[in-house]
ROKELO-333505 format. One record per residue (C-alpha): residue number from 1; residue in three letters; x negated, y, z negated. Coordinates in nm, 4 decimals. Layout:
<recs>
REC,resi,resn,xx,yy,zz
REC,NUM,ALA,X,Y,Z
...
</recs>
This chain:
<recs>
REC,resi,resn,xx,yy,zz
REC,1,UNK,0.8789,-8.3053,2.9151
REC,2,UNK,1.2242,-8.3881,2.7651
REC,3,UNK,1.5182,-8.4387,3.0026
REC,4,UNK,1.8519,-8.3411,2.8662
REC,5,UNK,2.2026,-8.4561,3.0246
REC,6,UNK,2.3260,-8.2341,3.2699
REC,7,UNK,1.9981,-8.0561,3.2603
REC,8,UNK,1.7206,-8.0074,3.5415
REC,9,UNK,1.3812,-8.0640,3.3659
REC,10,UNK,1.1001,-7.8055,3.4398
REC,11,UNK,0.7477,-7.8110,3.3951
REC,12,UNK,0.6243,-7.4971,3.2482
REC,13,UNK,0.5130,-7.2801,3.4635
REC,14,UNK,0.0800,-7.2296,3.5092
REC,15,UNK,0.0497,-6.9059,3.3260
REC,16,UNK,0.2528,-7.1349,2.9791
REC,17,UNK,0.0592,-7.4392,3.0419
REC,18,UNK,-0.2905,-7.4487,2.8451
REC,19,UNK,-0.5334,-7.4306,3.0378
REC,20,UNK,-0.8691,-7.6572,2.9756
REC,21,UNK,-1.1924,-7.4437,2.8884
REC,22,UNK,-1.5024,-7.4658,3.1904
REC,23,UNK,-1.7858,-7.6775,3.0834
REC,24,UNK,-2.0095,-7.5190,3.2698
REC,25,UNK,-2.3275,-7.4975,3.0801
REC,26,UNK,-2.6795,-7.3221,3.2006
REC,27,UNK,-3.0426,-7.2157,3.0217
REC,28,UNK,-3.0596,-6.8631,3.0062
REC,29,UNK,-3.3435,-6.6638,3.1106
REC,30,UNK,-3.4286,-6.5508,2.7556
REC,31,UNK,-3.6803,-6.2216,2.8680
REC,32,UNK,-3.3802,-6.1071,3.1041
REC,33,UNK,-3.1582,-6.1416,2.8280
REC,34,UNK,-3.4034,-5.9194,2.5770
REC,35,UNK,-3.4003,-5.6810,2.8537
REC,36,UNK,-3.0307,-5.6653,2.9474
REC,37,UNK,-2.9934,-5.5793,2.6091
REC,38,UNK,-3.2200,-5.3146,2.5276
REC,39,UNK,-3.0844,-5.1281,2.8161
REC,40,UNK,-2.7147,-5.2362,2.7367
REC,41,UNK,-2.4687,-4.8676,2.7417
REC,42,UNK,-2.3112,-4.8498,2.3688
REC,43,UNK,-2.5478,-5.1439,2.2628
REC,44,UNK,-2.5966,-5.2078,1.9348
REC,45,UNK,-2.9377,-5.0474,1.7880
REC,46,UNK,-3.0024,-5.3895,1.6105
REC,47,UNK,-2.8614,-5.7072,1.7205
REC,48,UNK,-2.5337,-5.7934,1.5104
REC,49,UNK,-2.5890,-5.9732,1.1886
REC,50,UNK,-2.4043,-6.3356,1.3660
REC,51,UNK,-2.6200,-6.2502,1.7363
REC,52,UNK,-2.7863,-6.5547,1.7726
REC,53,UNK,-3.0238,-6.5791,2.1320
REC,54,UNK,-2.9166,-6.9795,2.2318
REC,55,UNK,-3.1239,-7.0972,2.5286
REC,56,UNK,-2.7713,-7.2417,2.6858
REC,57,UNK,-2.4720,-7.0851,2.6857
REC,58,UNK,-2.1154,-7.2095,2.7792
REC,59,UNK,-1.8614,-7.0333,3.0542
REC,60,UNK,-1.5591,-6.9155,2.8448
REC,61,UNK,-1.3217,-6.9226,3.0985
REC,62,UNK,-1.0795,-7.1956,3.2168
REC,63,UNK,-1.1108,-7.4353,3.4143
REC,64,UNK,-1.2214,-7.2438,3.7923
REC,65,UNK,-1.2684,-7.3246,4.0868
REC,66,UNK,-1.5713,-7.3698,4.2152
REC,67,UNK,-1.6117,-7.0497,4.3958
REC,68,UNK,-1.5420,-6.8546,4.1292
REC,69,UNK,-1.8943,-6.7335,3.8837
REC,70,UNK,-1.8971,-6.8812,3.5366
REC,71,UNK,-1.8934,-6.6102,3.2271
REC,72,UNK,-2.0248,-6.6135,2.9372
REC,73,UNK,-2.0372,-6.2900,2.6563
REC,74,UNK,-2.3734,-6.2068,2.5552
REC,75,UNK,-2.3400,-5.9059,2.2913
REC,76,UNK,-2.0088,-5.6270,2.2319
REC,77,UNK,-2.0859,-5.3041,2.2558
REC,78,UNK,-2.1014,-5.1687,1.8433
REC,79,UNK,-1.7762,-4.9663,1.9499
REC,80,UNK,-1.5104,-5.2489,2.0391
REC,81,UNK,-1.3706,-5.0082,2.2876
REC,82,UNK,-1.6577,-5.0100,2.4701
REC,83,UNK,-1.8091,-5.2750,2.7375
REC,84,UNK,-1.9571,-5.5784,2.6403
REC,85,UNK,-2.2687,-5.7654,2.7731
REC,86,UNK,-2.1558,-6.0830,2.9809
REC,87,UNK,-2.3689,-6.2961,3.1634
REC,88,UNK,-2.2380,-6.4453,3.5012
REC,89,UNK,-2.3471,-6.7380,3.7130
REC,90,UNK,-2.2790,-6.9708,3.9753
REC,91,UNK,-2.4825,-7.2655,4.1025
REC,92,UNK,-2.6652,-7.5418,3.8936
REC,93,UNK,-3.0149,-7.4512,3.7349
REC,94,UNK,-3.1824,-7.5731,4.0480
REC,95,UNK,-3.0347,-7.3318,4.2531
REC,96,UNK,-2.8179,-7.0997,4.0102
REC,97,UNK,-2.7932,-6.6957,4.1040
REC,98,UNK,-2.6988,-6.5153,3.7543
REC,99,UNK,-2.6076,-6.1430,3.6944
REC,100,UNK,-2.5848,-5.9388,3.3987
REC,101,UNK,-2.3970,-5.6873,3.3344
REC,102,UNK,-2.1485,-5.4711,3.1337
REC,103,UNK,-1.7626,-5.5384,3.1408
REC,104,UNK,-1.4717,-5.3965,2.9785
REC,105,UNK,-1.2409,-5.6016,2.7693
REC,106,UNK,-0.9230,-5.7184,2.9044
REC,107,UNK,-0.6200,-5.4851,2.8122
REC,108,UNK,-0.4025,-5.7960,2.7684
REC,109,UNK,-0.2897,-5.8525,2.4356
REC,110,UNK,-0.0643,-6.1484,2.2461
REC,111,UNK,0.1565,-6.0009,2.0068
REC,112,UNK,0.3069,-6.1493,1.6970
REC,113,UNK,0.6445,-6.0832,1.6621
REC,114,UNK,0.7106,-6.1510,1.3387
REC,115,UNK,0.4090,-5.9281,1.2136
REC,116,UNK,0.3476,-5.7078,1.4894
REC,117,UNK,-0.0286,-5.8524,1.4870
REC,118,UNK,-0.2080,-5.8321,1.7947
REC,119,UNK,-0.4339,-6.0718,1.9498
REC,120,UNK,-0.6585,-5.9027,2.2361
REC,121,UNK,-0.7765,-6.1391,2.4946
REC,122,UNK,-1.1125,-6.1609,2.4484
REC,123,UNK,-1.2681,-6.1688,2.8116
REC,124,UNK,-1.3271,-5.9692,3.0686
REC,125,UNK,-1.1132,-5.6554,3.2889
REC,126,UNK,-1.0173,-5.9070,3.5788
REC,127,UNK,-1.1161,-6.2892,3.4527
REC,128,UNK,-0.9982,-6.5185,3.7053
REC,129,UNK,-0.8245,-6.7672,3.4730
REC,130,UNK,-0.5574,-6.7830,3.1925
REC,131,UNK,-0.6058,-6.5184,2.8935
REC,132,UNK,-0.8301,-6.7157,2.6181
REC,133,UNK,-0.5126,-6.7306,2.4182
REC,134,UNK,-0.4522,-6.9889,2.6757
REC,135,UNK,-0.7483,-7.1547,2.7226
REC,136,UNK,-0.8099,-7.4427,2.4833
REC,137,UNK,-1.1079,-7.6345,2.4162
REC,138,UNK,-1.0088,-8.0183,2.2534
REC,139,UNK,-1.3211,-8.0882,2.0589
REC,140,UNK,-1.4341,-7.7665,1.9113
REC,141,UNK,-1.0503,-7.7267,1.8135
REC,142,UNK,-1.1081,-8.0942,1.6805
REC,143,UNK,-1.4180,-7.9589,1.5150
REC,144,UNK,-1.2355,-7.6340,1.3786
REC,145,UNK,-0.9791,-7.8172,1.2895
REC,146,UNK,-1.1822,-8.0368,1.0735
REC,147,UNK,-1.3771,-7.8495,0.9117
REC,148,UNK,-1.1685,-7.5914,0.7895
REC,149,UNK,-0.8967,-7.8284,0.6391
REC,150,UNK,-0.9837,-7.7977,0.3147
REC,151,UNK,-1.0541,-7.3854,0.3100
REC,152,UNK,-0.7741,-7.2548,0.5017
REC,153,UNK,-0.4425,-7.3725,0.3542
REC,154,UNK,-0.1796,-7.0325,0.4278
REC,155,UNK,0.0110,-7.1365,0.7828
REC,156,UNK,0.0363,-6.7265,0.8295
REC,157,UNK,-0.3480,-6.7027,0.8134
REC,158,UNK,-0.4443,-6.6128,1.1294
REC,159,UNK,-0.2502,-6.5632,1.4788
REC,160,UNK,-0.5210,-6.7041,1.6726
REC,161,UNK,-0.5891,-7.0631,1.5140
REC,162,UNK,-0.9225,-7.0756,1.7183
REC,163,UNK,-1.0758,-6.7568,1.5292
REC,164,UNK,-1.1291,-6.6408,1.8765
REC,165,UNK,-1.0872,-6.3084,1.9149
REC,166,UNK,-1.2780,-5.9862,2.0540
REC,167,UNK,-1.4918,-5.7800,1.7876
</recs>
């Protein structure tokens, strides 16, 4: 934080701060996932051409406290307007308790003001932590970062440098 002459310094306030991305990981239960998806509202009648069913998925929100279920998107709806499938926990694997179920998208969106783009948040109606716009995660930006450096050279190309947005 700089400190000018004559100047108070402030620390920016929680909702400007990044916030650091949950590492929560857990195994999901793969025939409860088939299932929540077949009977998923506005599902998709095939899986999307990048669905891929991992065995371990990562919460998506910031850093939470401990009270607080972990989240993690499953499948959009084929209309983007429509709920998606998320996939909440809380626990360890020992003694986890897990939900699924369909959510909304958050109405929160980061605009551009140069262009007028529009970056949706891409969780959940309600998410207890900072809009992903502010959550960062170091290493897979490390990891982004790396390996697009020699593909992506336009500054302007995107508004969301992590690529991650809502379908």
């Amino acid at each position: 934080m700089a400190h000018r002459p004559g100047h108070t310094p402030v620390a920016p306030s929680a909702e400007e701060a990044p916030v650091l991305q949950c590492t929560a990981l857990t195994r999901l239960p793969l025939s409860e996932v088939l299932t929540a998806l077949v009977t998923m509202p506005y599902g998709p009648d095939t899986p999307p051409d990048d669905f891929t069913l991992d065995h371990y998925v990562l919460c998506e929100l910031g850093e939470h406290r401990a009270d607080i279920e972990h989240a993690a998107l499953l499948c959009p709806a084929e209309n983007p307007d429509r709920p998606a499938l998320w996939f909440f926990w809380s626990g360890t694997d020992t003694d986890r308790t897990h939900r699924f179920t369909t959510a909304p998208w958050c109405p929160a969106a980061l605009r551009h003001l140069r262009t007028n783009a529009a970056l949706p948040c891409s969780l959940f109606t309600g998410h207890p932590t900072g809009h992903s716009w502010d959550i960062t995660d170091p290493l897979a930006d490390l990891i982004a970062g790396a390996a697009g450096a020699d593909t992506d050279t336009d500054d302007d190309a995107s508004d969301d440098p992590r690529k991650r947005h809502r379908p």
